[in-house]
DRENPAKE-248109 format. One record per residue: residue in one letter; x, y, z of N, C-alpha, C in turn. Coordinates in steps of 0.1 Angstrom, whole numbers, plus 5000, padded with zeros to 4 digits. Example, Ala and Ser with C-alpha at 12.3 -4.5 7.8 and 13.67 -1.06 7.14 Angstrom:
2
a513249435078512349555078513249675078s512849785071513749895071512950005079
***
This chain:
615
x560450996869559250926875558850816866x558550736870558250586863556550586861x556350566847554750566845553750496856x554450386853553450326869553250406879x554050506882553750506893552750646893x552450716877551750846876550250806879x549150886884548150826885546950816869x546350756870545650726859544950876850x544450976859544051056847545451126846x546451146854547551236843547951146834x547951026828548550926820547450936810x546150986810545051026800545251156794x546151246800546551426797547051346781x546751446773547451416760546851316750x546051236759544951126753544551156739x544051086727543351146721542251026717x541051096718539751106715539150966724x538350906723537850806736539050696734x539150696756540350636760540050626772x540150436777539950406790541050366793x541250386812542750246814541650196828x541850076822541549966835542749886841x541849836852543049766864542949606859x543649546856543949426848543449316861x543649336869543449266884541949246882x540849376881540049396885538849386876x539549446865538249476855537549626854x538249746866537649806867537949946863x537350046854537350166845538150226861x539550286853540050336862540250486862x540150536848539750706841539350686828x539350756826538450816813538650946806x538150956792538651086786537251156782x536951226784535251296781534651246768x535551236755535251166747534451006746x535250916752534950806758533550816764x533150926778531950926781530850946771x531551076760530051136749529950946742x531150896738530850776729529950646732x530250676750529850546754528150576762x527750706760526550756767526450746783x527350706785527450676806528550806808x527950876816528650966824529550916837x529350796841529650746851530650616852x531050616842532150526834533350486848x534050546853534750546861534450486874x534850366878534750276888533450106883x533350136870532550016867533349946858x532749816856533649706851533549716836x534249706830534649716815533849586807x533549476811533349366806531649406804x531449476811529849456814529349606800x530349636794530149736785530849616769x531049496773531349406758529749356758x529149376744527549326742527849136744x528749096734528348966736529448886727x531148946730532148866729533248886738x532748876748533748826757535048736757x535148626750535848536744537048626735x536748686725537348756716537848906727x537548916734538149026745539348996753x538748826757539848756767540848776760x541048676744542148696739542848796733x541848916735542349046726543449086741x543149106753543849136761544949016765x545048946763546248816763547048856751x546748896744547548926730548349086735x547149156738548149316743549249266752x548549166763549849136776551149106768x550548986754551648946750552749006744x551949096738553149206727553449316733x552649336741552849476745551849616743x551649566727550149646723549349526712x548349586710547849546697546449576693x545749586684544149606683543649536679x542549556674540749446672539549556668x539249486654537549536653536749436656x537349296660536049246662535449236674x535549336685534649346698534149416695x532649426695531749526696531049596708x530949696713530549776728528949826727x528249816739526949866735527549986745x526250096743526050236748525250166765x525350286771524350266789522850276783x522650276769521450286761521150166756x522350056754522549946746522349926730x522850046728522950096713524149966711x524349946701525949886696526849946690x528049926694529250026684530149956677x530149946669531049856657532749996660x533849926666534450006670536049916664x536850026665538549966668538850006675x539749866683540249916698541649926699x542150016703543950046703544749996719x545149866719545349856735547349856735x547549916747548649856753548649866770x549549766771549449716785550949766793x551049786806551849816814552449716822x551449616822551549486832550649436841x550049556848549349636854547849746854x548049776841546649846837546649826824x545449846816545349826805544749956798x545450026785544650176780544450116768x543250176766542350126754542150246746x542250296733541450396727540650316714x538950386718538250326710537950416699x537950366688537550446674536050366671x535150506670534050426663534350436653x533950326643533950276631533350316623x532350346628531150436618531350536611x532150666624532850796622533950736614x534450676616535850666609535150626598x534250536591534150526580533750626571x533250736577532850846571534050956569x534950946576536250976577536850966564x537350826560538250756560537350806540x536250876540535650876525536350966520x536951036531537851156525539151196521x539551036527541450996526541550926521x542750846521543450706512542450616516x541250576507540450456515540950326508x541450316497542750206496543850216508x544750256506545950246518545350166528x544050226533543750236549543350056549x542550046536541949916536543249816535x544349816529545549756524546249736540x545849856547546749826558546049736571x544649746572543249676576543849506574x543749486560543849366557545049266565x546349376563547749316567547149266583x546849386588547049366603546049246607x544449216600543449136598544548996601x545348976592546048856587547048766605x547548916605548448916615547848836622x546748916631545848886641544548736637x544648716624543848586621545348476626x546648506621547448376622548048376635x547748486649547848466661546848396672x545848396662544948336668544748186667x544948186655545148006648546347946653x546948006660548247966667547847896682x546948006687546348026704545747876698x544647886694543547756693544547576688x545647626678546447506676547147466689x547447516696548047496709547547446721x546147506722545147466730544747306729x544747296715544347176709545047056714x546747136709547747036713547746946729x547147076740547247036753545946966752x544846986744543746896751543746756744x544346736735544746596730546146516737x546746596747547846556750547346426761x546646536767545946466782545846306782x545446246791545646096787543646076794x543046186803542046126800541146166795x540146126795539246196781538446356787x538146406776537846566779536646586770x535846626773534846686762534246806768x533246856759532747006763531147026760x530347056765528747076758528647226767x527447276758526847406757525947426767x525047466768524047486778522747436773x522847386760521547296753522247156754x523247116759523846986760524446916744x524247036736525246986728526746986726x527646846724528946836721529646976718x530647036722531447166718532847126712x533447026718534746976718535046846724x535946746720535746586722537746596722x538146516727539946506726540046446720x540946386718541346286711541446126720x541546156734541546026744540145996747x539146096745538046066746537445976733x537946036724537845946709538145776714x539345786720539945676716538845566724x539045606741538345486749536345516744x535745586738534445536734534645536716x535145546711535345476696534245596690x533945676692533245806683534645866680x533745936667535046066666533946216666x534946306660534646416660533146436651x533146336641532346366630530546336641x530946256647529746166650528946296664x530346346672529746426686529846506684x530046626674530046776676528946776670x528146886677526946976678525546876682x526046696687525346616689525146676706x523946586707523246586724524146436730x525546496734526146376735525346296746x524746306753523846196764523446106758x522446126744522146006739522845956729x524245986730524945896724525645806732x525745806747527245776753526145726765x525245846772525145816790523945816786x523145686772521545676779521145586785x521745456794521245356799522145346812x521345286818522445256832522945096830x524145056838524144906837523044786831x522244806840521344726846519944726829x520244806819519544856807518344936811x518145006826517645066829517845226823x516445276820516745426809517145516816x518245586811518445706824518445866814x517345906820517346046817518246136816x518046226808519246316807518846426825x518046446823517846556839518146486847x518446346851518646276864520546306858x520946336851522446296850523246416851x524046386865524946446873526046536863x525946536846526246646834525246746831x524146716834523046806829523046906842x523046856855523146936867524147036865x525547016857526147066862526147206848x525447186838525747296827523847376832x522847326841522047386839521647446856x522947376867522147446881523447446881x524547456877526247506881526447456890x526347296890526947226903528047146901x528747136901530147056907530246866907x529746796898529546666904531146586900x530746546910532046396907531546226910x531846146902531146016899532145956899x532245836907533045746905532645596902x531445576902531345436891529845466886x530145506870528945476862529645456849x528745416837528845356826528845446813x529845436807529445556787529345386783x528245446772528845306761529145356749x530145286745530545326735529845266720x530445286706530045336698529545196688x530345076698530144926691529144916702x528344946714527544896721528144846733x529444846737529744846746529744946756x529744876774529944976782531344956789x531045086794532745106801532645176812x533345116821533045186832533845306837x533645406838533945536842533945626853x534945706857534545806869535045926863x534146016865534546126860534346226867x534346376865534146536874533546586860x532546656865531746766856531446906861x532247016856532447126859531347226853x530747326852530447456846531547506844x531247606828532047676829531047776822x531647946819531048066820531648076810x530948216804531048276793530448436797x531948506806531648616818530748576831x529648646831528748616840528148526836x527648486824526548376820527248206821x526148156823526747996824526647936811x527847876801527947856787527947696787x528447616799528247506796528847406807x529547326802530447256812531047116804x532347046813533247006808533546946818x533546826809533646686815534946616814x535946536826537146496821536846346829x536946256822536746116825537646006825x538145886832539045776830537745706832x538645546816538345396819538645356830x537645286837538445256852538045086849x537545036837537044936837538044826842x539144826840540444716845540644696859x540344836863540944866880539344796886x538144816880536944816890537144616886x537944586876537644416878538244396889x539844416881541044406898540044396909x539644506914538744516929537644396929x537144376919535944286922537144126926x537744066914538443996914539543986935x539544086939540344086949538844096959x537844146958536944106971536343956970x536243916956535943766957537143726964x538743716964539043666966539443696985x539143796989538943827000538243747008x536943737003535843687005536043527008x536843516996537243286997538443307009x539443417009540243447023539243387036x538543517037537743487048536743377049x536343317042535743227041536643087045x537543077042538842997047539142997063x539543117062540043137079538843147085x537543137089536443107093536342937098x536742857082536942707084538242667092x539442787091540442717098540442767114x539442807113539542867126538742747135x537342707129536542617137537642497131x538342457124538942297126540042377138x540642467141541442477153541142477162x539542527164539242497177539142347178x538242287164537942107171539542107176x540642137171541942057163542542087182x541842237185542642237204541842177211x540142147208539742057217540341917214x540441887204541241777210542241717214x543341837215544741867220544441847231x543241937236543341907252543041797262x541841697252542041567254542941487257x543441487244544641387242546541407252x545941607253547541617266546941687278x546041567282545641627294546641647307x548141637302548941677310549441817314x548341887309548842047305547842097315x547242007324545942027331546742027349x546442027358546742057368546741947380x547041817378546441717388547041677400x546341657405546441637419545141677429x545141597441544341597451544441687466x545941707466546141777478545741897481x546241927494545642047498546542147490x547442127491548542217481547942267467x547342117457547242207448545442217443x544842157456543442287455543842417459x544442447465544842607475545142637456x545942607449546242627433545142687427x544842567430543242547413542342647422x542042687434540942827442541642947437x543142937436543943107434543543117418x543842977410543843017398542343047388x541143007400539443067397540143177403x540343217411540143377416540443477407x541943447402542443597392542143567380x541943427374541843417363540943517351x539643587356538843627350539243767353x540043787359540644007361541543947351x541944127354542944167343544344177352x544444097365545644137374546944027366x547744107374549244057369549443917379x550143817380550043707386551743687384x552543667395553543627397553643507407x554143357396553843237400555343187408x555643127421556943127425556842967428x558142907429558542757429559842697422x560442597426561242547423560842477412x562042467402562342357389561042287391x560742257378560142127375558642107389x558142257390557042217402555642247393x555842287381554442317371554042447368x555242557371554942687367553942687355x554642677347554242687332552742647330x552342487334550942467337549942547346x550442627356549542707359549542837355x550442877347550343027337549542957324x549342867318548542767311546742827314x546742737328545542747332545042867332x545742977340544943117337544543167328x545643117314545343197304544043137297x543842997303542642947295541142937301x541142977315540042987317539843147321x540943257316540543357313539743407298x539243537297538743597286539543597278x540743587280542143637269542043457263x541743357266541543227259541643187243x541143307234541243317220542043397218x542743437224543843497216545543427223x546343497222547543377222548043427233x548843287240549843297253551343287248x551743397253553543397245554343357253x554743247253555943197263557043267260x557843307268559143427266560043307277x560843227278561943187284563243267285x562943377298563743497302565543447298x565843327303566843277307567343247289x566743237281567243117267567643217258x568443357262568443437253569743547256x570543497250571743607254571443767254x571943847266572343947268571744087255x572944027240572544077235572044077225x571343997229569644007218568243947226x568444007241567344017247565944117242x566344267239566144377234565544347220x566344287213565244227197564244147204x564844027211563543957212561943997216x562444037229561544087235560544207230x561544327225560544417220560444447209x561444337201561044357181562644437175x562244427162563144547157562644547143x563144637132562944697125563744637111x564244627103565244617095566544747089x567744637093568644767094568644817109x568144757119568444827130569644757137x570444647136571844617137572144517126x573244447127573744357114573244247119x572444217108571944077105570244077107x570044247109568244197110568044257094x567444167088567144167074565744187070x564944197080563744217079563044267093x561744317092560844397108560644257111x560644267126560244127134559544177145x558644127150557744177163558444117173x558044127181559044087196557744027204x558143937212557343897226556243967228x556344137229555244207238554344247224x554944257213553444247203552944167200x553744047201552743907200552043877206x551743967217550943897225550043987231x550044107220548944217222547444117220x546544157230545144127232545043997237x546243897241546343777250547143797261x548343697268548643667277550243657273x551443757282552443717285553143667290x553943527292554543457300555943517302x556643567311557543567313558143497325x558843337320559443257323560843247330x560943257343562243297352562543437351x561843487355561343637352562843747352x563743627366564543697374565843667368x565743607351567043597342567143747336x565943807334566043917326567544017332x568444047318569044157321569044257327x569744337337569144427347568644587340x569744587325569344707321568044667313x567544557308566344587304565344577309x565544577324564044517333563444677333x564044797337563544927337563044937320x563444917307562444887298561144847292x561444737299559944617296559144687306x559244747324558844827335558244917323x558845007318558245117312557345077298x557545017293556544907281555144877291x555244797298554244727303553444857309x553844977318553345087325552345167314x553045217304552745277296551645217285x552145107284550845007272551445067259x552945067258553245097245554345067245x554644987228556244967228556944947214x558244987214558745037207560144927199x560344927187560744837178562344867184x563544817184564644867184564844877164x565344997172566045107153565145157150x563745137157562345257151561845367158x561545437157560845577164559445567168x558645487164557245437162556645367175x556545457183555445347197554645287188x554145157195553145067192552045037204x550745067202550145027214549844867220x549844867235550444717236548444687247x548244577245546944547256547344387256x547944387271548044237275547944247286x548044107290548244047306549243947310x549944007321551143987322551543837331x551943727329551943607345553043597345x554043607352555643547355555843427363x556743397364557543247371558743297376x559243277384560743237385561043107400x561943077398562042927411563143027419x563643147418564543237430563543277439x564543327450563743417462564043637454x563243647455563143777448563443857454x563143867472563743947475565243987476x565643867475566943847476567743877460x567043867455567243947442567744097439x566444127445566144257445567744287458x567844317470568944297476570044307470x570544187460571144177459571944237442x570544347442571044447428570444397416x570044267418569644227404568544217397x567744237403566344327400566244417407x565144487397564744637402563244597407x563244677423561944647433560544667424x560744797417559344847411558944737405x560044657394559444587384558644437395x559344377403558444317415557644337417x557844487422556044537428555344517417x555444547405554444587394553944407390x554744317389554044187390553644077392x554044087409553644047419552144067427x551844097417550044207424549144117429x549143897424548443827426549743647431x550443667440551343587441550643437439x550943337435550543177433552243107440x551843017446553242947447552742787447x553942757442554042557433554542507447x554042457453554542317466555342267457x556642247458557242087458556441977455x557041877453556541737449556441627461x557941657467557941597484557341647491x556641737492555741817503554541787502x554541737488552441667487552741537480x553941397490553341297482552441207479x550941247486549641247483549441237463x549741367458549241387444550141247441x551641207442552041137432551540987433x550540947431549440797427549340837417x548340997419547441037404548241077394x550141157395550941157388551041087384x551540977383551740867382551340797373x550240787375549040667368548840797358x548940927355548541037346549640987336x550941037339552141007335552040837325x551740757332551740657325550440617315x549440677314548640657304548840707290x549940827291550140927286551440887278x552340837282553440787274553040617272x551940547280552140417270551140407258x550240577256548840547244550540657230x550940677237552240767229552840627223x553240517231553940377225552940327221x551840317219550840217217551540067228x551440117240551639967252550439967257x549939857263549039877272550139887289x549239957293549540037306549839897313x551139917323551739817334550839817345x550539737353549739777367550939837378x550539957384551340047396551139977406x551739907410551939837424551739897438x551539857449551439927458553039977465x553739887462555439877467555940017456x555539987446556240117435555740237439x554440277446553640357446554840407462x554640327471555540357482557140427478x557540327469559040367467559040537456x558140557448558340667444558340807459x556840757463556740857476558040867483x558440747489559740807501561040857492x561040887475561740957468561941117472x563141177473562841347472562241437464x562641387452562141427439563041577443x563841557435564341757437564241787420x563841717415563541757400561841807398x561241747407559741767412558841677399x558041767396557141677385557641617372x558941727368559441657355559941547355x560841537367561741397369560841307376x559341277382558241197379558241157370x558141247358557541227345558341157335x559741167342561041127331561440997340x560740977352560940847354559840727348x558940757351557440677343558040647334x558140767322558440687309559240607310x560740637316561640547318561240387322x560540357333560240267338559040187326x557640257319557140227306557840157296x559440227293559940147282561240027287x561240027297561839897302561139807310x560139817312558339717322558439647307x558739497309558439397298557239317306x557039277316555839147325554639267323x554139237332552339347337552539427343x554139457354554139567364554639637360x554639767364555639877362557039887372x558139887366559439867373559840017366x560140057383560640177382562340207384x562840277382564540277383564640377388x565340427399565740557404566840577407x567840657406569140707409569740787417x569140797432569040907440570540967438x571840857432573140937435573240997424x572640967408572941017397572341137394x571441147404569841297402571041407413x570441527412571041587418570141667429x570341557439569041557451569841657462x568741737469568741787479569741717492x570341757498571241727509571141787519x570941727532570541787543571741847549x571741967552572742077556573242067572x574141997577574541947591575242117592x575842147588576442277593575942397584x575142467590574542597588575942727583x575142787569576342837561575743007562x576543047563575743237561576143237541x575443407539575343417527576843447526x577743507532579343517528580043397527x579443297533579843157533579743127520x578443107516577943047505578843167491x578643277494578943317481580243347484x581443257492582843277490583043117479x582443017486582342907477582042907467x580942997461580743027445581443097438x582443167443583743237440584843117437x584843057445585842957447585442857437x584442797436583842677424584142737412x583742897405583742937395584942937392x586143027402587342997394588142907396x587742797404588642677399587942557385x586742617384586142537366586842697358x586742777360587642817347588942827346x589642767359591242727356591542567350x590442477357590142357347589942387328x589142487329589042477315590042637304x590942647317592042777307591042867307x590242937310589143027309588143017299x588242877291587142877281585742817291x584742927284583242907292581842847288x582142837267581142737263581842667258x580742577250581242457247581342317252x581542227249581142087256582042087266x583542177264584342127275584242257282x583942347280583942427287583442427301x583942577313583742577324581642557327x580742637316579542597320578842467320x579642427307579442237311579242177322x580842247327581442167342580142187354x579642277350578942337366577342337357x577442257350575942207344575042357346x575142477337574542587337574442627321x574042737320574042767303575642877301x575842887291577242997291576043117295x575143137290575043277293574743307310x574443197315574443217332575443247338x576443137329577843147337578543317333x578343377318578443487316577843607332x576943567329576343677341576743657353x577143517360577643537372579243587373x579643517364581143647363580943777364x579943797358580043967358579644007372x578643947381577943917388579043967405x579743857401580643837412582443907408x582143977401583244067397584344007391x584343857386585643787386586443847371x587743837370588143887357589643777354x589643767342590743687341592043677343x592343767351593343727364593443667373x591943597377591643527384592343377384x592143357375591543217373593343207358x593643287358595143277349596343167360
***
């Protein structure tokens, strides 16, 4: 049977003369030997705490039982025990430890000294001394060691009593206030270190968050106040100030402090400069506004002009949605002013200060639609070397343009669908939703349903934003506006030349009108100038090329859609037998058929062709 496991008074059978075992956990008299009771005048020794029977060295107990744990056994005369009478007992204590409980036999000293008149009182004293020795150079060992760890520390440490005098000082504490030992032990370190505040204002020892804590056992922690040190300087400090005991009684408290004086400039030094930050972008913000008002002056072509009924029905749609939060899907052919009226909304909307992200659906290969649009990460394929936001974070808390809406790749339109639904989106190569708050305006110059139909959009993403339709008239359908085009157009490119303006004839005014214009306002716009930089007299001489432009043709024989899309079969692969199947490039087949490679990419795929075709 294993001692542990015997209970406490048969482990006292055999005992001799007073002998307690306590529970090392607890503190608490676990049996006793009758002796022990006559010694200690408490009959009731069993179930109370051992500590509360040490008069008044607790300290010298702690380590007397750290030493039994350590060896195994060992003794001490210098604890002394009072009686349940509070007599005192000058005693030797015989301990060993189990791990688990601790057995004590106490010898009074007294009896034994009266004893000890009658035996070897040399030997006994000879052997007194040795053990004395023992137990003096285990102790100066504990305290050397202690020492070691509290000078190791890097911040400072000190200790006061319960009258606020210094107990112990480190050596880091030495260093950052320039006292030493000589100057703060048994001193009232307050008025050496913490008697003024910054400002040379006097600060009491009872207002200071050290005194609270060795005389009401509170807890404080300070993160910016001032020691000064020993030349008269201050320094700035944050420190914790603990209580600490001596058993039940409160003996003092201890203080562990860092210079923070470098770190609290850093901070000062970075809110000034914060401060001149903001103070900056404040000024660059009002020179951007003068800097857009007078953008808007000077390109008042970004504005909406015209007289017709066409494009007031415009400028009515674009008061109506402009101030909601609806989605606006703008429809029209090339060059009819999409972009200017996704412009207008965003500017006489709330979203006005914050930004409009033009996204040109079409200007963006296949595969790196997905980075553009919704960002990526670094290391999320070869060649992204850094995090990049995409389209839809740019334009968190303004306005998204998505320009020919109906180029978008089919597999990412259910994406962006789920981005835009949800109001969150996600980096490619990241895990991390991002929350998104925008407003959405599209363009495209296709028929959508026929899109949709024809597989290459998905209906929902339509439905979802199309919620406020706008459509661009043609240019031939209102040649009313083009006077005011016109004369816009030319103020605008001759204050650009520094010319003075040609006079617009009534004959020029006519011959632009009975034009088709299938380029619509751009190719207005790219004729003016044209005509601006070759007008040498006072008029404006305009040039037009109806065979060189690529004008509308009136359709004498009516074509079905299998018609039309066997001839787009047929055109495509006879330009890529022209060009051996190459598709960019100057000579290439998208050259030929004046489109981008990535169009021409997609309509191959589109229309199933493969290079058998065209071999």
């Amino acid at each position: 049977m294993n001692i542990q496991d015997r209970t406490p008074d048969s482990r006292l059978a055999g005992a001799f003369g007073a002998t307690l075992i306590l529970d090392l956990d607890t503190d608490e008299i676990l049996a006793a030997t009758p002796q022990a009771h006559a010694l200690l005048k408490d009959p009731s020794l069993v179930g109370s705490r051992f500590s509360n029977l040490v008069a008044d060295d607790v300290p010298h107990m702690i380590l007397f039982v750290d030493e039994v744990i350590y060896r195994g056994e060992a003794w001490t005369r210098r604890i002394i025990l009072r009686t349940r009478e509070n007599d005192r007992i000058n005693c030797e204590i015989n301990g060993r430890s189990d791990g688990k409980t601790l057995t004590l036999q106490i010898t009074d000293l007294a009896a034994l000294e009266r004893r000890a008149e009658a035996v070897q009182a040399a030997s006994m004293y000879n052997g007194g001394i040795l053990e004395w020795q023992r137990a003096q150079a285990f102790f100066s060992e504990l305290e050397r060691q202690n020492q070691l760890i509290l000078n190791a520390a890097g911040e400072g440490i000190y200790g006061v009593n319960a009258d606020g005098k210094t107990t112990f000082v480190n050596r880091a504490a030495q260093e950052m206030l320039g006292w030493t030992d000589e100057d703060l032990l048994g001193e009232d370190i307050h008025t050496k270190i913490h008697h003024h505040h910054l400002d040379g204002e006097v600060y009491p020892s009872h207002e200071c968050p050290i005194y609270q804590s060795f005389r009401y056992e509170q807890v404080n922690r300070i993160e910016d106040e001032v020691f000064w040190r020993k030349d008269g300087k201050p320094i700035r400090v944050e420190y914790v100030s603990t209580p600490i005991y001596e058993g039940q009684r409160l003996a003092g408290a201890v203080v562990i402090f860092r210079d923070i004086t470098e770190r609290w400039e850093n901070e000062r030094k970075l809110r000034e400069a914060m401060d001149q930050v903001a103070a900056l972008r404040d000024r660059l913000e009002q020179e951007n506004a003068y800097l857009q008002e007078a953008i808007s002056i000077e390109r008042a072509h970004h504005d909406v002009v015209g007289q017709s009924p066409a494009i007031q029905q415009i400028l009515q749609r674009v008061e109506m949605v402009s101030r909601t939060q609806a989605n606006v899907l703008i429809t029209g052919e090339s060059g009819t002013g999409k972009a200017m009226v996704a412009s207008a909304i965003h500017n006489d909307s709330d979203r006005r200060r914050r930004p409009l992200i033009h996204f040109k659906c079409g200007s963006v290969t296949p595969d790196m639609f997905e980075s553009e649009l919704f960002g990526h990460v670094r290391g999320a394929f070869t060649g992204a070397l850094r995090d990049k936001p995409g389209k839809l974070e740019l334009a968190h808390g303004g306005t998204l343009f998505l320009d020919e809406v109906a180029d978008i790749p089919l597999e990412q339109q259910g994406q962006l669908l789920d981005a835009l639904q949800n109001r969150r989106v996600t980096r490619l190569g990241d895990d991390r939703a991002r929350s998104l708050e925008l407003r959405v305006v599209a363009s495209t110059s296709r028929n959508l349903d026929r899109e949709v139909q024809a597989g290459r959009m998905r209906p929902e993403l339509v439905f979802f934003l199309n919620v406020f339709p706008i459509h661009c008239t043609p240019l031939r359908e209102r040649p009313d506006d083009i006077p005011l085009l016109a004369a816009h157009f030319l103020n605008l490119v001759c204050k650009r030349l520094s010319r003075t303006p040609p006079i617009i004839t009534e004959g020029t005014i006519r011959t632009l009108q009975q034009y088709d214009w299938p380029g619509n306002v751009r190719e207005l716009a790219n004729v003016i100038e044209r005509g601006a930089i070759v007008s040498q007299g006072g008029k404006l001489v305009v040039d037009i090329h109806p065979d060189a432009a690529p004008a509308t043709r009136k359709i004498t024989t009516l074509l079905s859609e299998a018609d039309i899309e066997q001839i787009r079969v047929a055109n495509t692969i006879a330009c890529l037998q022209e060009t051996n199947g190459r598709v960019s490039g100057p000579n290439g087949a998208a050259a030929l058929l004046g489109v981008k490679p990535t169009t021409l990419y997609s309509r191959i795929k589109t229309l199933g062709l493969s290079p058998d075709d065209w071999a």
